[in-house]
C-alpha positions, -999 to +999 in steps of 0.1 A: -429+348-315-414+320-328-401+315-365-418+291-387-390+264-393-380+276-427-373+310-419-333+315-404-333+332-372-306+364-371-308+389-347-320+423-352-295+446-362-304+472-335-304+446-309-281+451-284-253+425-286-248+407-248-214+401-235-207+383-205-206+395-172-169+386-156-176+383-116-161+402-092-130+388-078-132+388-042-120+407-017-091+407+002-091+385+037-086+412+061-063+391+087-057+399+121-021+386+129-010+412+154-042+406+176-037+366+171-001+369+184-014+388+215-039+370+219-030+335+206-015+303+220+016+296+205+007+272+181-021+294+169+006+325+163+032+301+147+007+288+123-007+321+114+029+335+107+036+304+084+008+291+074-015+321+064+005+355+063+032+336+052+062+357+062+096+359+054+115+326+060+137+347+079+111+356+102+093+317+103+127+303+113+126+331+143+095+310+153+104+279+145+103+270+181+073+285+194+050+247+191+073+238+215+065+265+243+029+248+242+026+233+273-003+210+259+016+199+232+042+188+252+021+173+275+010+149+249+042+142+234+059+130+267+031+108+276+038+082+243+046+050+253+078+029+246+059+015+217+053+043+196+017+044+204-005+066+225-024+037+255-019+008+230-052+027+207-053+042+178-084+063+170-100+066+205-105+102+219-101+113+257-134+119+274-148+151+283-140+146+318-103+143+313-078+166+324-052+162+296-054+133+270-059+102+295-078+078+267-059+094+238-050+069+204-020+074+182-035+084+149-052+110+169-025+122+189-002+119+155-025+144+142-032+168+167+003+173+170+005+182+136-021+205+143-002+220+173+024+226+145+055+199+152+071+187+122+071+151+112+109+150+123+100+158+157+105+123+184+072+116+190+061+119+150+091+100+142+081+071+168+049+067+157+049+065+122+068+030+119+036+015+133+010+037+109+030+026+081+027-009+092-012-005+092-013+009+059+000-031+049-031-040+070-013-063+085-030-095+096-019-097+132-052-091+159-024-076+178-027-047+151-061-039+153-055-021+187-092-011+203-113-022+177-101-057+178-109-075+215-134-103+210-142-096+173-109-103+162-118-139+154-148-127+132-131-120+096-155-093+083-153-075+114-117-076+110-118-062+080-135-038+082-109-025+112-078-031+092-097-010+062-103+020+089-067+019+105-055+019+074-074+049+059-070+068+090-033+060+093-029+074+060-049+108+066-022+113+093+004+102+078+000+128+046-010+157+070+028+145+078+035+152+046+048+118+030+031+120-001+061+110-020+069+078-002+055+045-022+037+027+007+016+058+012+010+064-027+003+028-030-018+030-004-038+059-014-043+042-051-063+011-038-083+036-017-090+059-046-099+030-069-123+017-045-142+046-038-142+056-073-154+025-086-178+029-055-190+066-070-196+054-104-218+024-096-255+022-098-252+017-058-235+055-055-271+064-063-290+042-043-267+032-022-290+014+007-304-018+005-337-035+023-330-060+050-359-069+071-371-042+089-342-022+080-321-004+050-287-006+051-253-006+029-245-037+010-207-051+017-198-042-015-204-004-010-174+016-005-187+055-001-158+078+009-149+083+049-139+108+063-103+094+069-103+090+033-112+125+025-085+140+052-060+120+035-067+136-001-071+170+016-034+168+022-019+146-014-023+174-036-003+158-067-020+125-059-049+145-065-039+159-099-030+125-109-069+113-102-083+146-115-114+120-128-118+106-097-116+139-079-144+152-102-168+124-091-160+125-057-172+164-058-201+152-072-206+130-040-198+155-020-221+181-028-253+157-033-282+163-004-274+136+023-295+105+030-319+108+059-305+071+068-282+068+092-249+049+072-251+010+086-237-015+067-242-052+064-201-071+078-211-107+075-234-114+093-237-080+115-253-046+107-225-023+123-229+014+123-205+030+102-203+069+117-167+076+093-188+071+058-202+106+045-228+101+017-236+136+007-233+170+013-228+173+051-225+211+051-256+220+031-273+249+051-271+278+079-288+256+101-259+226+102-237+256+107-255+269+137-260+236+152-221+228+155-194+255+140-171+235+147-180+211+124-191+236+098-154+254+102-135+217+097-156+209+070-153+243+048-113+240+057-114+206+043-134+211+014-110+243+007-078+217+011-093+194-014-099+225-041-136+222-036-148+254-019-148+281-045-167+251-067-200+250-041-217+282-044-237+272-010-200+266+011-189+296-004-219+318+007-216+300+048-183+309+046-187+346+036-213+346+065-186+338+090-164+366+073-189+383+080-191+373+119-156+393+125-154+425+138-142+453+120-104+445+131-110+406+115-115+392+147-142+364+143-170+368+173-200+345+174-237+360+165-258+365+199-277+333+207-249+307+183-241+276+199-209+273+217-173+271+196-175+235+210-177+200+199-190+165+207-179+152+175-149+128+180-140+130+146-131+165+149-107+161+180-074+161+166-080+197+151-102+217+175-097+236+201-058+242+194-065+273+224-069+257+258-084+291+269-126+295+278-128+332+284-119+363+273-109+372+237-087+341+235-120+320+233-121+334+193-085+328+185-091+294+171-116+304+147-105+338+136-070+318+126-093+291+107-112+317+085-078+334+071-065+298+070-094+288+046-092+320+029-051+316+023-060+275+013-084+287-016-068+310-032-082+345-015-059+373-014-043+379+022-047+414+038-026+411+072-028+440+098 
């Protein structure tokens, strides 16, 4: 019953008074490092030692070498050219019929070798990062837009829109490096931030295609986060603090339902598909997860990186349901009938499969390190057996 308008409104003084519920914290990551060094390959071990049970630094400098037993790492680290590059490319991938990393670009070498665990003051890292820098100047040169320059070179927008990739995706390698106090990055990572938050705040974040023809597409102007972008933020955690407003729009972004449109934007006078831009939520249910856990396991590590996780209540709950995939030791094992713990998705190269190996138990190493890695990355508490 309502109270005429007159008439305070108290509450009764039997009523029982409500209090708020504090939630559960969560419970411990149970973490299976003795299985993963068994089991793993070396760069998997190393990284679950330092990385996510965080031993000792008397017992991680034991280790220190153990990237460097990794026969594919050092596979790829010998086979950089004079240069500094990886086969004169930057972001091209090998195909799936190569034996090794025939095909392989820089940035994507750069960061799988990070992902393999070498330091930034390793050769190959150190070789490389004079030219990455120099695409973060997107410098004019057609010699400097590697593979995606050729015959478009000569067309402006097209260029562009090159030097704007190269340099986004130089910059995601080079803070998974872990330069985020050198200037040219910071600089850098400012215009990109101010772009796509200017981007985010527009009318066009909310309707951000356009009709043309027959066809919707993006306008020029529209500058929606990639996925270059994000990777770089994942690993500037001070720039991040500094652009806490920005951060908290592009969270927003991130956890809005996805467009059924395919992102294709108009560059002059050419629609070009434009596969790096993510315009929602690309994570936002069980069947996304089941249709490429690869991609779901990257994309809950990198929302975990960028402090986002524990905000999303539905990442949160698909990554409980992979905790829940592991046995009772915390090995991860896939539900009867999942998709294989393989990917077509190039963008997802330089960080999965770390383990070389197609059968037996070491087939689950990679993801059973991932989960305690996303676990240790947001904040869960660490239970290592």
């Amino acid at each position: 019953m309502t109270l005429p308008p007159s008439q305070p409104s108290s509450p009764s003084p039997t009523a029982p008074t409500q209090t708020p519920v504090a939630a559960a914290p969560s419970p411990p990551i149970v973490f299976p490092l003795s299985w993963l060094i068994e089991h793993a390959a070396a760069p998997i071990a190393y990284r679950a030692i330092t990385e996510v049970a965080k031993l000792p630094g008397s017992i991680a400098d034991q280790v220190a070498s153990l990237p460097f037993t990794h026969r594919p790492a050092l596979t790829l680290g010998v086979t950089q050219q004079a240069d500094g590059t990886w086969n004169h490319s930057m972001l091209s991938v090998p195909s799936a019929r190569a034996e090794h990393f025939e095909g392989i670009g820089t940035i994507n070498a750069a960061r799988r070798l990070l992902e393999y665990g070498w330091d930034k003051d390793t050769p190959p890292l150190i070789h490389a990062r004079r030219v990455l820098f120099r695409l973060l100047a997107e410098d004019q040169d057609p010699e400097y837009l590697f593979e995606l320059g050729g015959k478009n070179a000569a067309d402006e927008d097209i260029a562009r829109r090159a030097r704007a990739i190269l340099r986004e995706a130089a910059a995601a390698a080079l803070a998974q490096a872990g330069y985020e106090g050198d200037p040219r990055l910071r600089g850098a990572a400012r215009r990109i931030i101010e772009r796509v938050a200017a981007y985010l705040r527009s009318p066009l974040a909310q309707k951000p295609f356009v009709r043309m023809g027959n066809q919707h597409v993006l306008p020029p102007e529209a500058a929606p986060p990639s996925v270059y972008a994000l990777h770089m933020l994942a690993y500037m955690p001070l720039f991040r603090n500094e652009h806490h407003d920005a951060m908290a729009a592009l969270y927003h972004h991130l956890s809005q339902p996805m467009p059924r449109q395919e992102p294709i934007q108009l560059c002059g006078k050419q629609i070009i598909a434009q596969p790096h831009l993510v315009l929602g939520d690309m994570l936002p249910n069980r069947g996304v997860v089941d249709n490429d856990i690869v991609f779901a396991i990257t994309w809950l590590e990198l929302m975990a990186r960028l402090g986002f996780l524990r905000k999303s209540d539905t990442w949160s709950k698909l990554y409980e349901r992979f905790l829940d995939d592991r046995d009772a030791h915390g090995v991860w094992r896939p539900r009867k009938g999942l998709a294989s713990t393989r990917s077509s998705n190039p963008f997802l190269w330089p960080m999965f499969p770390l383990d070389d190996h197609h059968t037996g138990d070491e087939r689950w190493t990679d993801m059973t390190f991932r989960l305690g890695l996303i676990g240790r990355l947001s904040g869960r508490t660490i239970d290592v057996v």
